[in-house]
N, C-alpha and C positions, 0 to 999 in steps of 0.2 A: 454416805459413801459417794465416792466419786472416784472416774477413773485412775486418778493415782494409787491405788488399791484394787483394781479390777484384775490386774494378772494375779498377784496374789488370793483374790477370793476362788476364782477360777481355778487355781493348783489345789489350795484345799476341796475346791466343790469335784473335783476329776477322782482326788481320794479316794473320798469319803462316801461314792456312790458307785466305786469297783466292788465293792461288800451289796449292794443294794440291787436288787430285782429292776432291770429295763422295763420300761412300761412296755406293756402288749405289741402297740403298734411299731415301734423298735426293731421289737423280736421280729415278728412279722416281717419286716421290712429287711433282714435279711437273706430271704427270697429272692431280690430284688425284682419285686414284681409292683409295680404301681398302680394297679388294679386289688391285688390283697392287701397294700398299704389304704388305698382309699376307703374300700369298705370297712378294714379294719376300725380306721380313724371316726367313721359314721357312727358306725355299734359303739366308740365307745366314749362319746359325748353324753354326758351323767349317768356314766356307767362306773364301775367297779372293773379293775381290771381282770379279777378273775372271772367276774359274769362275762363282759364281752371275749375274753380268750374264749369261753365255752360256746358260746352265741357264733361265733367266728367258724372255729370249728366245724361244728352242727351245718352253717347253714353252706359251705364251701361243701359237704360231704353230698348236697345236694345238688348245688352248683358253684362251680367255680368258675366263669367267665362271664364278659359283659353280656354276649347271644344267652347261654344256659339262664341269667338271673332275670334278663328281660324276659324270658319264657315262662318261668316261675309266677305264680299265682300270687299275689300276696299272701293271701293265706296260709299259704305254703311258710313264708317267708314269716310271717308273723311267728307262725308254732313255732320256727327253728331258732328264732333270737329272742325271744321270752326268756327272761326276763330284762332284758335291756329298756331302759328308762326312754318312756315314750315308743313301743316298740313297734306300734300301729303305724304313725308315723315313717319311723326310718324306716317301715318296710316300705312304704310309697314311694318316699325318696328312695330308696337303694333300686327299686324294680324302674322307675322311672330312668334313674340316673344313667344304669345301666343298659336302658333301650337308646337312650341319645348317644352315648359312647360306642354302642353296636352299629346305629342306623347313620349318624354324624360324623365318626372317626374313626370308621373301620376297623372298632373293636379295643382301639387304644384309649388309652388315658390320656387328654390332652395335657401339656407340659407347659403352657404359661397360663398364671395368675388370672388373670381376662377370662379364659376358655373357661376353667374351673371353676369361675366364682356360678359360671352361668347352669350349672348342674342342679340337682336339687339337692338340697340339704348341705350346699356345698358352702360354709362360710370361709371366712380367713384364716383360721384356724387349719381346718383341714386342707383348706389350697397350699398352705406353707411346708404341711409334714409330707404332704404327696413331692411337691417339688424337691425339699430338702433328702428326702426319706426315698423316695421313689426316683427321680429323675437324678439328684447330687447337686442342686442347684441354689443358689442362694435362697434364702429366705431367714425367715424369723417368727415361729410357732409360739404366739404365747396364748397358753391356757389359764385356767384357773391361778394353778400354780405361780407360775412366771409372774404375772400380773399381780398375785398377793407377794411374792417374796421381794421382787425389785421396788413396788415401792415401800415394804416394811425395810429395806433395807435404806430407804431416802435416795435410790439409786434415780427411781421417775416419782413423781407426783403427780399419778394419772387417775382417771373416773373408770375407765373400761379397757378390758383389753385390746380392744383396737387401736385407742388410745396410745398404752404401753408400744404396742409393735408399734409405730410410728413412732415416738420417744426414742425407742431401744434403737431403731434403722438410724435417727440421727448419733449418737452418744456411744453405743454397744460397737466396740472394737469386732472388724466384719469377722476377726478370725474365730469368736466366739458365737458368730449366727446360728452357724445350724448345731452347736454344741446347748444352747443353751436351753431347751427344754428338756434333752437327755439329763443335764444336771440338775433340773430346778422338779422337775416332776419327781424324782423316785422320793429328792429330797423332803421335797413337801409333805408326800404321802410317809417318810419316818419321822423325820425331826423338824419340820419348819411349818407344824400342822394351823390351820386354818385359827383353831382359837389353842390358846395355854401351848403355845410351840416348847419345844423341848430346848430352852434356850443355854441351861446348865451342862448338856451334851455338845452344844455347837461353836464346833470350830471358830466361825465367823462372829461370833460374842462382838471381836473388840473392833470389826468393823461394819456394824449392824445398828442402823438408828433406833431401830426399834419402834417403827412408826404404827402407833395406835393399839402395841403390845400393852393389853391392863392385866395379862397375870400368862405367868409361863412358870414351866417347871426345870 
C-alpha cells in the first residue's frame, strides 16, 4: 500500500468503525479534560478496555485531580485500579505524576511533547493521545494496533512503534494524524486481530499486503 490509496483506505476505515466501540480513552476525552485523558491513557497500557474503563472509574470516585491523586497513598491507588496490567506500578507513576503536575504546573497538564515525556510512566504513546485528545494538537498515537496494521498493510516497514510514528509523521497525510488510532484501534481489536485477522470480513482485502499474515479467516 502506498499513498495512492490512503484516501481511500481512510473512507472505508471512517465506515467501518461508526458500528465499533471508541476505545476508553476517546470516550474519556470527551470531557475534554487532559488530566482524565492522561490517567486514562496510563491505566490502559496492557490493559483491556473494559478493565481500565472500571479501574478509571473506581479510582476518579476517589480522586479526581492532580493535588487529590498526589495525596492518595498508593495503596489506596493500587486497590482501586486492580486489575489493570502491572497495577503496582502505574500506581507509582500515576501518584508521582500527579505530584509534579500539582507542585511543577499548577495543577495543569503540560501541553508539549518535551514536558510530558518527562512524567512518569509517560511514553510516546501517551504524550501523543494527551496532546491529540486532550489539548487538539497534532500528533500521531501509535499503539499496538497502528504499528501491527500499517506495516501488515506494507504501508511502513518498521521494528517498534516508535519507529512507525516517525515513518507515519514522514509518509501519513497530516490530515489523517490525529484520526488514525481512533481508526486502527477499535479496528484491530474486531477485524485486523493480532494473529488469524478476519481478512474474509475486510474491506481493505484488495489493498492489504498482508505482511507476515500465515493464516486468517
Amino acid at each position: 500500500m502506498d499513498n495512492s490509496a490512503i484516501d481511500t483506505v481512510f473512507e472505508i476505515l471512517e465506515r467501518a468503525v461508526r458500528t465499533m466501540q471508541l476505545p476508553i480513552v476517546s470516550r474519556v476525552a470527551f470531557d475534554n479534560d487532559p488530566f482524565k485523558v492522561l490517567i486514562s491513557t496510563m491505566l490502559s497500557l496492557r490493559t483491556k478496555d473494559s478493565t481500565t474503563e472500571d479501574a478509571f472509574d473506581r479510582l476518579f470516585k476517589v480522586a479526581s485531580s492532580p493535588e487529590e491523586l498526589a495525596r492518595t497513598p498508593e495503596s489506596v491507588i493500587e486497590k482501586e485500579i486492580f486489575p489493570v496490567g502491572f497495577y503496582k506500578t502505574k500506581a507509582i507513576s500515576i501518584r508521582e505524576t500527579s505530584r509534579i503536575i500539582h507542585a511543577n504546573h499548577a495543577g495543569r497538564v503540560p501541553d508539549t511533547m518535551e514536558e510530558l515525556l518527562t512524567l512518569p510512566g509517560v511514553g510516546r504513546k501517551t504524550a501523543n493521545l494527551v496532546l491529540i485528545l486532550g489539548f487538539d494538537k497534532m500528533g500521531i498515537c501509535v499503539d499496538t494496533h497502528v504499528h501491527r496494521i500499517t506495516n501488515r498493510w506494507g504501508y511502513v516497514s518498521t521494528k517498534t512503534p516508535d519507529e512507525t510514528e516517525m515513518r507515519l509523521r514522514d509518509i501519513l497525510p497530516q490530515r489523517y494524524w490525529k484520526r488514525i488510532n481512533d481508526c486502527l484501534v477499535p479496528y484491530g481489536q474486531n477485524l485486523c486481530a493480532p494473529i488469524s485477522p478476519f481478512c474474509s470480513r475486510c474491506k481493505l482485502v484488495d489493498f492489504c499486503d498482508r505482511v507476515n499474515v500465515k493464516k486468517s479467516r
